[in-house]
C-alpha positions as CSV (number, residue, x, y, z in Angstrom):
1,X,46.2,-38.8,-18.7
2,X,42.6,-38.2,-17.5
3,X,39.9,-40.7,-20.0
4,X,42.8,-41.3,-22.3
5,X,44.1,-45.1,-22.5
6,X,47.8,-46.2,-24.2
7,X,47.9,-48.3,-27.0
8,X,48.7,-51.9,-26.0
9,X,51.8,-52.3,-28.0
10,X,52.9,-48.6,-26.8
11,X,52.5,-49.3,-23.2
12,X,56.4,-51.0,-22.5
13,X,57.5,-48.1,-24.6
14,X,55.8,-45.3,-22.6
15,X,57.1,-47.0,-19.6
16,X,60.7,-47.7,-20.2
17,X,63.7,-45.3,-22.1
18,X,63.8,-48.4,-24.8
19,X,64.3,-47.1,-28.4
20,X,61.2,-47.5,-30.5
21,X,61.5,-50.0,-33.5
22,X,61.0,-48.6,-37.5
23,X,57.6,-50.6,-37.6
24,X,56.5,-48.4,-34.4
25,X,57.1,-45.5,-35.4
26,X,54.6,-44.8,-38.0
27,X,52.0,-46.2,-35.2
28,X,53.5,-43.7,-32.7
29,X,53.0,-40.8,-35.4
30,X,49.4,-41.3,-36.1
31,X,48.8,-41.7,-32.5
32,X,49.9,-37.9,-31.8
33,X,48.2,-37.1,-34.7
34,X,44.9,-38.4,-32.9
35,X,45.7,-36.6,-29.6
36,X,46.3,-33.0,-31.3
37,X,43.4,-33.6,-33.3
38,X,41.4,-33.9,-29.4
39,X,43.6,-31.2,-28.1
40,X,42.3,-28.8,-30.7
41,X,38.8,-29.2,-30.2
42,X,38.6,-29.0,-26.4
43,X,40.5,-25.8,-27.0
44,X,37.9,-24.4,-29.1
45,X,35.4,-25.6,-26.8
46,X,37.1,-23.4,-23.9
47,X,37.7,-20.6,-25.8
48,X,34.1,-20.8,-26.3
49,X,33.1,-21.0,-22.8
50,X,35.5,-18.2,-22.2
51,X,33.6,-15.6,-24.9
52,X,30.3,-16.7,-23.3
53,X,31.8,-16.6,-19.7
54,X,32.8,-13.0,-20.7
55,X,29.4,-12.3,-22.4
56,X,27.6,-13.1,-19.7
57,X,29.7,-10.7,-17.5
58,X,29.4,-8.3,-19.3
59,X,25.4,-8.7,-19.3
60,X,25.8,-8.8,-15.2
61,X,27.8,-5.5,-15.4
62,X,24.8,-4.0,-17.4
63,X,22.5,-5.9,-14.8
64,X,24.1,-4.5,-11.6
65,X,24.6,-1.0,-13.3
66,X,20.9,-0.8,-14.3
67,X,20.3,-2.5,-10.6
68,X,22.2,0.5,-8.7
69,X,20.5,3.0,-11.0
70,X,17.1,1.6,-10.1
71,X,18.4,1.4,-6.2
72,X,19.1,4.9,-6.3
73,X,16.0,5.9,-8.5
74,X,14.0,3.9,-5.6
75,X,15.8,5.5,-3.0
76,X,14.6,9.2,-4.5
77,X,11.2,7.8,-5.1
78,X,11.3,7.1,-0.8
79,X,12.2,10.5,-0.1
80,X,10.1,12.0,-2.2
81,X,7.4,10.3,-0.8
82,X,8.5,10.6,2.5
83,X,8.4,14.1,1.7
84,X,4.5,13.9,0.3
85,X,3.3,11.6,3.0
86,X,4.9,14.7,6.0
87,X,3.2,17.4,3.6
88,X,0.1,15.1,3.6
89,X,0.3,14.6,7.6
90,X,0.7,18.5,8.1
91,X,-2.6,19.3,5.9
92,X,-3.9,15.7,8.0
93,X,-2.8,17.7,11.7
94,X,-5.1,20.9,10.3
95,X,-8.1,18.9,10.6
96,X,-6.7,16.8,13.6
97,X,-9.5,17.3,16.4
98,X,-6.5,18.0,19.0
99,X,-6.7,21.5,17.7
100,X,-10.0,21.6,18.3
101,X,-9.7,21.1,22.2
102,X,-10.9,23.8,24.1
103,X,-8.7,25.5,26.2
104,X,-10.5,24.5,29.8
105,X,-10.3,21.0,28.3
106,X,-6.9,21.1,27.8
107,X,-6.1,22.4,30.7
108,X,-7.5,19.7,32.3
109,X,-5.2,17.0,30.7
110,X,-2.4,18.9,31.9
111,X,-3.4,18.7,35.7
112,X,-4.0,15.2,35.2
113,X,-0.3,14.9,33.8
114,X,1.1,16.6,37.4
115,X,-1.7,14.6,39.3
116,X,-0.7,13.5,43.1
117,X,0.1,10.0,41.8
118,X,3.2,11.3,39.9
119,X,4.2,13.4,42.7
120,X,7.6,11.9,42.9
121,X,8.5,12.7,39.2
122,X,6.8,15.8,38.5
123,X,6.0,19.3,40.0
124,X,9.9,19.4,40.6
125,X,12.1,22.5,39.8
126,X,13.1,20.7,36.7
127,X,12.6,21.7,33.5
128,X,12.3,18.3,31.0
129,X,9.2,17.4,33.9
130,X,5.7,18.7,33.7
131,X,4.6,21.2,34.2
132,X,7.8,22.5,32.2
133,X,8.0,20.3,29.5
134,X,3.8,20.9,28.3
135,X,5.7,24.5,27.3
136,X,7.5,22.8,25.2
137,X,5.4,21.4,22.5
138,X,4.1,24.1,20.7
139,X,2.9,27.6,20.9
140,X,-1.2,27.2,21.5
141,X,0.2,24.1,24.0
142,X,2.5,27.2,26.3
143,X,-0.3,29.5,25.5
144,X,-2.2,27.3,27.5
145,X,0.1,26.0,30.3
146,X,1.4,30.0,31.0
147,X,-2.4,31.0,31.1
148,X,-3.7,28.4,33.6
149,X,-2.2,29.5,36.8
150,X,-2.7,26.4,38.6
151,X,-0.8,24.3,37.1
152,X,2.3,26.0,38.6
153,X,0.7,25.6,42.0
154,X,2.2,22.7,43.2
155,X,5.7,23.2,44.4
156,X,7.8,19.9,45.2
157,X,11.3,20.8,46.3
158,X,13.2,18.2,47.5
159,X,17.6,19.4,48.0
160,X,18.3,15.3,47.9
161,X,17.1,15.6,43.9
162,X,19.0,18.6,43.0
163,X,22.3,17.9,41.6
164,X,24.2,20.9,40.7
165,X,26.5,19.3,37.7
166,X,27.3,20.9,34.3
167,X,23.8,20.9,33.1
168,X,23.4,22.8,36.8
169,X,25.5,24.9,37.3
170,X,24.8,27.0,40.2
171,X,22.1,27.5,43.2
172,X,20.5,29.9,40.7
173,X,18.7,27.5,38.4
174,X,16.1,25.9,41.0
175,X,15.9,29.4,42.1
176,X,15.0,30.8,38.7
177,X,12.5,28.0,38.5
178,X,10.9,29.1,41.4
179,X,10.7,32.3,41.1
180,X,9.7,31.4,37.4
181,X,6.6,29.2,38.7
182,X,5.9,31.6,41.7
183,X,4.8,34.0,39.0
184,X,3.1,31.5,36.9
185,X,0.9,30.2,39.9
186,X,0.2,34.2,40.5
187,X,-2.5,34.4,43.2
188,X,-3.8,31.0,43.5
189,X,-3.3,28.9,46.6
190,X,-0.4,26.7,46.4
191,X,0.3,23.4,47.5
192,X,4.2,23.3,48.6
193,X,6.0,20.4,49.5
194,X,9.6,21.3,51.0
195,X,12.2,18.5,51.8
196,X,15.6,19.3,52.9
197,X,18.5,17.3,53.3
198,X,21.8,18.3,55.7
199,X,24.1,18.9,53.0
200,X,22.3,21.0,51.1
201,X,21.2,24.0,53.7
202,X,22.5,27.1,51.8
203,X,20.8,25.8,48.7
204,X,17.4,25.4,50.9
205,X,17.8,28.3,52.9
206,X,17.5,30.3,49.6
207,X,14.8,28.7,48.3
208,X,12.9,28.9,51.8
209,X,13.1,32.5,51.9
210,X,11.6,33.0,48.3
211,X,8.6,30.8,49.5
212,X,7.8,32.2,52.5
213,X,7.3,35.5,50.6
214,X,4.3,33.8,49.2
215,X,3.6,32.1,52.7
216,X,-0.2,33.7,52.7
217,X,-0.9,31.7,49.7
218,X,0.5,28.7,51.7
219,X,-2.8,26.0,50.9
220,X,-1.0,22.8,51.9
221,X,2.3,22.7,53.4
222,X,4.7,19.9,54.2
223,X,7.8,20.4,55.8
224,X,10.6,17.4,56.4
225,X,13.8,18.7,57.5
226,X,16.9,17.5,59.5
227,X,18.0,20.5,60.3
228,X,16.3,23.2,62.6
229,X,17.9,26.1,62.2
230,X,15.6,26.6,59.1
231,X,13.0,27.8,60.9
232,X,14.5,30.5,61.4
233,X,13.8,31.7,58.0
234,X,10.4,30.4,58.6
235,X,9.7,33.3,61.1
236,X,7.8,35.4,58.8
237,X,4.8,33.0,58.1
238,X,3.7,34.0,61.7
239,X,0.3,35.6,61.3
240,X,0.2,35.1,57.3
241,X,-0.8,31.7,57.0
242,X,-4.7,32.6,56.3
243,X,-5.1,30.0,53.0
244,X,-3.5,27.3,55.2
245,X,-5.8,23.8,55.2
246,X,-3.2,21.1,55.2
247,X,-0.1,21.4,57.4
248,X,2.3,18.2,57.5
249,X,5.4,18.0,59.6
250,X,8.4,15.8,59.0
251,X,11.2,15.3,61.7
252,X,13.7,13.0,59.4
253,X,15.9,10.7,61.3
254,X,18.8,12.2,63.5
255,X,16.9,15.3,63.3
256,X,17.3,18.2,66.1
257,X,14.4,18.8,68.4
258,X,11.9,21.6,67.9
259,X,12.9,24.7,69.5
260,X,10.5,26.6,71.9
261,X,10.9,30.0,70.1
262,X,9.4,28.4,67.0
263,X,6.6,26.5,68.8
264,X,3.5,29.5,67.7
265,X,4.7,29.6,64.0
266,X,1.2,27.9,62.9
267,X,-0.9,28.7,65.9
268,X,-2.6,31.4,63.5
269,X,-4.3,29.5,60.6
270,X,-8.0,29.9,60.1
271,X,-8.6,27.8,57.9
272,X,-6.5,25.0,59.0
273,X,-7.9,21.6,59.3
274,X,-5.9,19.1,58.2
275,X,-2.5,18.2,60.4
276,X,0.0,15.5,60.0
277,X,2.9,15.0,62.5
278,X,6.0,12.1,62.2
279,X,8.4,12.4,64.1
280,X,10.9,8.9,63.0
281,X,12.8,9.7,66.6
282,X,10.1,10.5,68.8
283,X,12.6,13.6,69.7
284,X,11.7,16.6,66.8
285,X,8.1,17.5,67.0
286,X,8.0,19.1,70.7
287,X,4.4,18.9,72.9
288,X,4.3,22.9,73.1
289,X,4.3,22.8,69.1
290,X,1.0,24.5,68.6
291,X,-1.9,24.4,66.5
292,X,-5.9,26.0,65.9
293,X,-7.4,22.6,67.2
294,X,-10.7,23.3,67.5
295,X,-11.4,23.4,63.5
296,X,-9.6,20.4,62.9
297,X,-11.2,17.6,60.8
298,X,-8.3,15.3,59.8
299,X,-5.3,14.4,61.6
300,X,-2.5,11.3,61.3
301,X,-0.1,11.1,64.2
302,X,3.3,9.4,64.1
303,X,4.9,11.2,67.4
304,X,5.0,11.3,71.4
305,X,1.9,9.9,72.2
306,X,1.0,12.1,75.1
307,X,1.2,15.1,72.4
308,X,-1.4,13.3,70.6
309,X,-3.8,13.2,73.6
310,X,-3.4,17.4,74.1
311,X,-4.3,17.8,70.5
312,X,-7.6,15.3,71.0
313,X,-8.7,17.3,73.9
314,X,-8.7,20.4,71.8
315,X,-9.8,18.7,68.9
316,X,-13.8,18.1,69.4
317,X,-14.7,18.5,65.4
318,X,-12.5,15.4,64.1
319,X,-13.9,13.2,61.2
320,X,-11.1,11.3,61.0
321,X,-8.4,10.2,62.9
322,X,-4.9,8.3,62.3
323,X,-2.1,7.3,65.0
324,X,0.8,5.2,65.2
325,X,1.0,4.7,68.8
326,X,4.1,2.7,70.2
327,X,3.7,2.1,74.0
328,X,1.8,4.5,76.0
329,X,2.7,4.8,79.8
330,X,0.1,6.8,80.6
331,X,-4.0,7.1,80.5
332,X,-6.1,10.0,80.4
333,X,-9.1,10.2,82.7
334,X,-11.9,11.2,81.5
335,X,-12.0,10.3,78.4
336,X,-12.0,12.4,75.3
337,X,-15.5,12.0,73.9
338,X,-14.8,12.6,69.9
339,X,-18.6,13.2,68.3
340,X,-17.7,13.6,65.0
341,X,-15.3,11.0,64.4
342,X,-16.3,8.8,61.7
343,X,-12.8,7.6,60.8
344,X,-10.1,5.8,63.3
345,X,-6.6,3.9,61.9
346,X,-4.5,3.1,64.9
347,X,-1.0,1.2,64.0
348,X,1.0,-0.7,66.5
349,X,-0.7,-0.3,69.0
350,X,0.6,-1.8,72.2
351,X,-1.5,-0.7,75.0
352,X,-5.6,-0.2,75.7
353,X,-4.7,3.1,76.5
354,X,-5.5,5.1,73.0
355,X,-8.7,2.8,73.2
356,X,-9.6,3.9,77.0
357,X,-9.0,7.5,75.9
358,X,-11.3,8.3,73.7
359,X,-15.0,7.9,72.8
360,X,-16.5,7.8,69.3
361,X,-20.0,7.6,69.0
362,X,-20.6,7.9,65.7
363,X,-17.6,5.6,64.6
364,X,-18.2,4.2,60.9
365,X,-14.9,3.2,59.6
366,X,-12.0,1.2,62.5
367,X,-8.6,0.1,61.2
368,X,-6.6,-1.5,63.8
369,X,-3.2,-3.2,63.9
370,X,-1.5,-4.7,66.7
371,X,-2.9,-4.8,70.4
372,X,-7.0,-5.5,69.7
373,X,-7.5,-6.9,73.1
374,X,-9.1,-3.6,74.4
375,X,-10.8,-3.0,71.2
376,X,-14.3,-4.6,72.2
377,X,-14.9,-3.0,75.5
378,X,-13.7,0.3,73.0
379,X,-17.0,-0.5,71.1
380,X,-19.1,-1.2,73.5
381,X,-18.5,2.2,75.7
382,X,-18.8,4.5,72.5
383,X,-22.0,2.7,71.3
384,X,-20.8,3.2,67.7
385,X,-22.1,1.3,64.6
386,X,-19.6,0.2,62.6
387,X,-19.4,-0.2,59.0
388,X,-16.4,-1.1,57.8
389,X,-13.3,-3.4,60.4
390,X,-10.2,-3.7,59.1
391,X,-7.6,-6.0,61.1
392,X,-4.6,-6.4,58.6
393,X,-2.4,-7.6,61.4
394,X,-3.7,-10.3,63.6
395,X,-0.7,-12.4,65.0
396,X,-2.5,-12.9,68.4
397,X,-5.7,-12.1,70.3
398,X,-8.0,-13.9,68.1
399,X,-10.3,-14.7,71.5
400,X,-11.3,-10.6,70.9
401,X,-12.7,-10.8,67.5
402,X,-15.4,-13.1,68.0
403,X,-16.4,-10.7,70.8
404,X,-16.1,-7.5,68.4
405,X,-18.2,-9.1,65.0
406,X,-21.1,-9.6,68.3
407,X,-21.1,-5.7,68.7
408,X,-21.3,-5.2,64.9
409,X,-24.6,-5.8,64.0
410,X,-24.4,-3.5,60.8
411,X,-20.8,-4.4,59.5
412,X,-20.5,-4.5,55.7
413,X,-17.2,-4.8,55.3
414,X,-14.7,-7.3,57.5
415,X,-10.8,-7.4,56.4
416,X,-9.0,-9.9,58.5
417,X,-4.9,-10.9,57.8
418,X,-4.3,-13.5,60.0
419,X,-0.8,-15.3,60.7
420,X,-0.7,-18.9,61.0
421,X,-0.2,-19.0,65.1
422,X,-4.0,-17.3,64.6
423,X,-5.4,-19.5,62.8
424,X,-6.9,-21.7,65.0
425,X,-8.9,-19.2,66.4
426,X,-10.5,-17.4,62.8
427,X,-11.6,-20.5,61.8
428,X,-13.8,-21.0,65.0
429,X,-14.8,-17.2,64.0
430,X,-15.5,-17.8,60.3
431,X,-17.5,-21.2,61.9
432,X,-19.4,-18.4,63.9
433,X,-20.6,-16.3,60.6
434,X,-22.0,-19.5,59.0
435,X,-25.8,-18.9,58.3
436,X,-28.0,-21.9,58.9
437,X,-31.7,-21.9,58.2
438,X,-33.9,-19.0,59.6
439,X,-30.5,-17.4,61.8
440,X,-28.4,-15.0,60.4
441,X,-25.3,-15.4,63.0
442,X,-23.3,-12.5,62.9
443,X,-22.9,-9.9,61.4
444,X,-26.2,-10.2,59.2
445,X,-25.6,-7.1,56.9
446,X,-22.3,-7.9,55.7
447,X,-21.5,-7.5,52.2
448,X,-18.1,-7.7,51.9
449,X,-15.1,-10.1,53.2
450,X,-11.9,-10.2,52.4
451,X,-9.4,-13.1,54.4
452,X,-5.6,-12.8,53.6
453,X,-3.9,-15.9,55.2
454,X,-0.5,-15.7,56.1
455,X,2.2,-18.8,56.5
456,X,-0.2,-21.0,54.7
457,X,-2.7,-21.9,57.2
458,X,-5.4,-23.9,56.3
459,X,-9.3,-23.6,55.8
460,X,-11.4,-26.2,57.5
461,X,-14.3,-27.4,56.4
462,X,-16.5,-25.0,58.7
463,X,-15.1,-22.4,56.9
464,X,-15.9,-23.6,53.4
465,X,-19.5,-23.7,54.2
466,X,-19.7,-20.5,56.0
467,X,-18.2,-18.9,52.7
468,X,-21.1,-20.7,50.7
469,X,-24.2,-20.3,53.6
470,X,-23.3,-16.4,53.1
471,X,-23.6,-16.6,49.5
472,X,-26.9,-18.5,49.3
473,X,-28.6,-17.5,52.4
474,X,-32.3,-17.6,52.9
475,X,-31.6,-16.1,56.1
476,X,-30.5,-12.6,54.6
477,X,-32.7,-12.1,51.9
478,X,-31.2,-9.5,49.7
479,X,-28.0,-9.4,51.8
480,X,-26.1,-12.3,50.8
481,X,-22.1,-12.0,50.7
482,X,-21.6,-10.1,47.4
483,X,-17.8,-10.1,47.5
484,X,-15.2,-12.4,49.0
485,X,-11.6,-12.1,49.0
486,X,-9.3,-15.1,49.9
487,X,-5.3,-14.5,49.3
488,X,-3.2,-16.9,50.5
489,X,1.1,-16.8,51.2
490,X,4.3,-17.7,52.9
491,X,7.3,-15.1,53.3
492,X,10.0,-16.8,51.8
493,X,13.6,-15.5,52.6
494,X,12.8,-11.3,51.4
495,X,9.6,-12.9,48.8
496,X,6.0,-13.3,49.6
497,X,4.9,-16.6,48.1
498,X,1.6,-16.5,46.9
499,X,-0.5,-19.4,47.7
500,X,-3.9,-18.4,46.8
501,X,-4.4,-20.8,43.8
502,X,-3.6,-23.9,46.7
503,X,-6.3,-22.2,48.5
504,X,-9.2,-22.3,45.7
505,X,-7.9,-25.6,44.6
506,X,-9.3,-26.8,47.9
507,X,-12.2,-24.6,47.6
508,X,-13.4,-26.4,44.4
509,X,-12.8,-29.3,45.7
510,X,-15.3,-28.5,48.8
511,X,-17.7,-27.6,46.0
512,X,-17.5,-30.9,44.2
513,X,-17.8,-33.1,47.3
514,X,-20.4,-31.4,49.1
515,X,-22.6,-30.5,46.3
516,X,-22.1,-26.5,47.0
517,X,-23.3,-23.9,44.4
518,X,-20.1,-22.7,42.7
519,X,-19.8,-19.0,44.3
């Protein structure tokens, strides 16, 4: 038994089946005696415990009772003010100064919701996109968006988006859309962008026909198809294209080659001057494909490179000029002499014979990537003044840039991404633009620089000071290098790695141990 002890002469007793003697027994009474005496009051002090254990559960009952009632007394108290702070908000949104924007205002944050940057998500014939969705919100917000005709103006189609599912079900939802913005956009010039893919040429042949309806309104137009018999349908636009500025031509790849019969469709087009040709195969865009040259301003070229020298000889007003040229076979004598170009980006090239075939005076701005050998002597026989050089691409011919910088006497800006098999040869050019006492080296009016390294070459210590000499020139009073541009990486398997922070680690360090200003 738990705290209680035998008594001493009870012990053999309590341990054996021996009789107990007559003297024992009155010990043996009194002893339970004793025991139910103790038994008694622990019992009373349970029962105790138990009426206060049930008190006090009963209290908690009360407790958790009153607790729910106040849970759910909070909980209407939420709602109801819930309910006050919405009523509050509405009588807040009366005085909200978004209903105070004028129209024209908010007409403007819509175009800048379908702006050109969004051009892949918006302006589509789908209805959760702008400018679908602005109708959406409210009744002054589709007042608004209905009224201002060109927002619907701009007209992306593109057959590889449109899914017809369940929530599509046939061809005649993006045709409803269209037909829907068409009349929205009413008589202003539209901007339509039309991509088809192969599968998809019933569903584009449909929506082709609609447009061309409205082909006089035609402002900018891009067409990217596989598929030629589409043009077909685009045999109505001859002679209507009068609105037409922009005009870009797409030949996806494996795409059939442009048929003769369709070769005038945009030789009528006063007002065109603005022409982009690709052509991924080199096979869709055909050389008798014509065009008003003689008002053109702009024009990029991805296609048979001889095509591109017919257009230049008809072309005397360009500003500005892009080509991807691969290898040209063949030169053109004389040269086209190009008055007005101020702007020339030529990609990959391969050949001096773009640069031998043309003449540009009044050259401001050259972007050049690939073959630059030919690219001096190009200078030199136009007697242009460039501004701005950008070589993004230099794997080789470094012996031609020092050459080119000497015939740039007013450069301001000079972009030069160099591999590491070049850059030997930029360092002995970067050495060149140092400015030392009273000379001003090359390139005296430059302004900007910006040097993009490539496999991790490194600067030498000629370079470092020509980057400080054209920050703190006495030479070039006034025209000391206000911007610089170092980047610095190594492609790593599919990754660039960029090491420009190795790079102005080094450049600090040129600082501290040759006392330079920090730049």
């Amino acid at each position: 038994m738990h705290g209680l002890q035998p008594l001493p002469e009870l012990r053999l007793l309590l341990r054996s089946n021996e009789p107990p003697s007559d003297s024992q027994v009155p010990t043996i009474r009194n002893e339970i005696a004793t025991i139910r005496e103790q038994l008694a009051s622990l019992k009373a002090k349970r029962d105790e415990f138990h009426r206060k254990d049930d008190a006090f559960r009963q209290q908690l009952a009360a407790m958790e009772k009153q607790m729910n009632e106040a849970k759910k007394e909070a909980s209407k108290l939420d709602e109801e003010m819930r309910a006050v702070e919405e009523h509050m908000h509405a009588h807040f949104s009366i005085l909200s100064p978004v209903r105070h924007i004028p129209p024209e205002i908010l007409s403007e944050i819509f175009h800048w919701t379908c702006s050109s940057q969004w051009a892949r998500t918006v302006h589509r014939l789908k209805v959760y996109t702008a400018p679908w969705a602005l109708t959406h919100v409210c009744r002054a917000w589709r007042h608004v968006a209905r009224a201002d005709a060109g927002l619907w103006s701009w007209i992306r189609i593109d057959t590889w988006d449109i899914r017809l599912s369940a929530s599509n079900m046939s061809a005649s939802y993006p045709l409803a859309a269209l037909e829907a913005q068409l009349h929205l956009s009413r008589t202003v010039p539209l901007t339509v962008e039309f991509h088809v893919s192969q599968k998809k040429r019933k569903l584009a042949t449909t929506l082709l026909q609609t447009l061309v309806l409205h082909s006089h309104r035609w402002k900018r137009f891009s067409l990217k198809i596989t598929d030629v018999s589409l043009l077909q349908t685009l045999m109505q636009i001859r002679d209507r294209l009068d609105s037409l500025e922009c005009l870009e031509i797409g030949g996806e790849a494996y795409a059939e080659s442009w048929p003769l019969d369709y070769a005038d469709l945009f030789s009528v087009a006063p007002r065109l001057r603005e022409v982009k040709l690709s052509d991924r195969d080199l096979e869709f865009i055909s050389p008798e494909l014509s065009f008003p040259c003689v008002n053109l301003t702009h024009l990029r070229l991805s296609c048979n490179p001889p095509f591109f020298f017919d257009i230049l000889r008809q072309a005397p007003n360009l500003v500005e000029c892009e080509v991807i040229a691969w290898d040209v076979p063949t030169l053109i004598d004389p040269a086209v002499k190009l008055s007005s170009l101020r702007r020339l980006t030529a990609l990959e090239l391969q050949t001096t014979a773009l640069t031998s075939a043309i003449l540009a005076p009044n050259l401001q701005y050259l972007r050049v990537t690939g073959y630059i050998d030919d690219i001096p002597a190009f200078i030199d026989r136009s007697k242009c003044r460039l501004s701005v050089l950008k070589l993004p691409d230099i794997w080789r011919d470094t012996h031609a840039i020092l050459p080119l910088l000497q015939l740039t006497p007013d450069l301001l800006y000079l972009e030069l991404s160099l591999c590491n098999t070049a850059a030997d040869g930029v360092e002995r050019v970067l050495a060149a633009l140092e400015v030392s006492g009273t000379s001003t080296g090359l390139c005296p009016k430059l302004e900007s620089m910006s040097i993009v390294f490539r496999d991790n070459p490194r600067l030498d210590l000629p370079s470092y000071r020509m980057i400080e000499s054209r920050f703190h020139s006495q030479a070039l009073p006034g025209r000391a290098l206000r911007r610089l541009r170092i980047s610095s990486g190594i492609f790593q398997g599919e990754g660039w790695v960029d090491l420009t922070k190795l790079h102005l680690v080094e450049m600090q360090r040129f600082i501290d141990e040759h006392g330079a200003k920090e730049s």
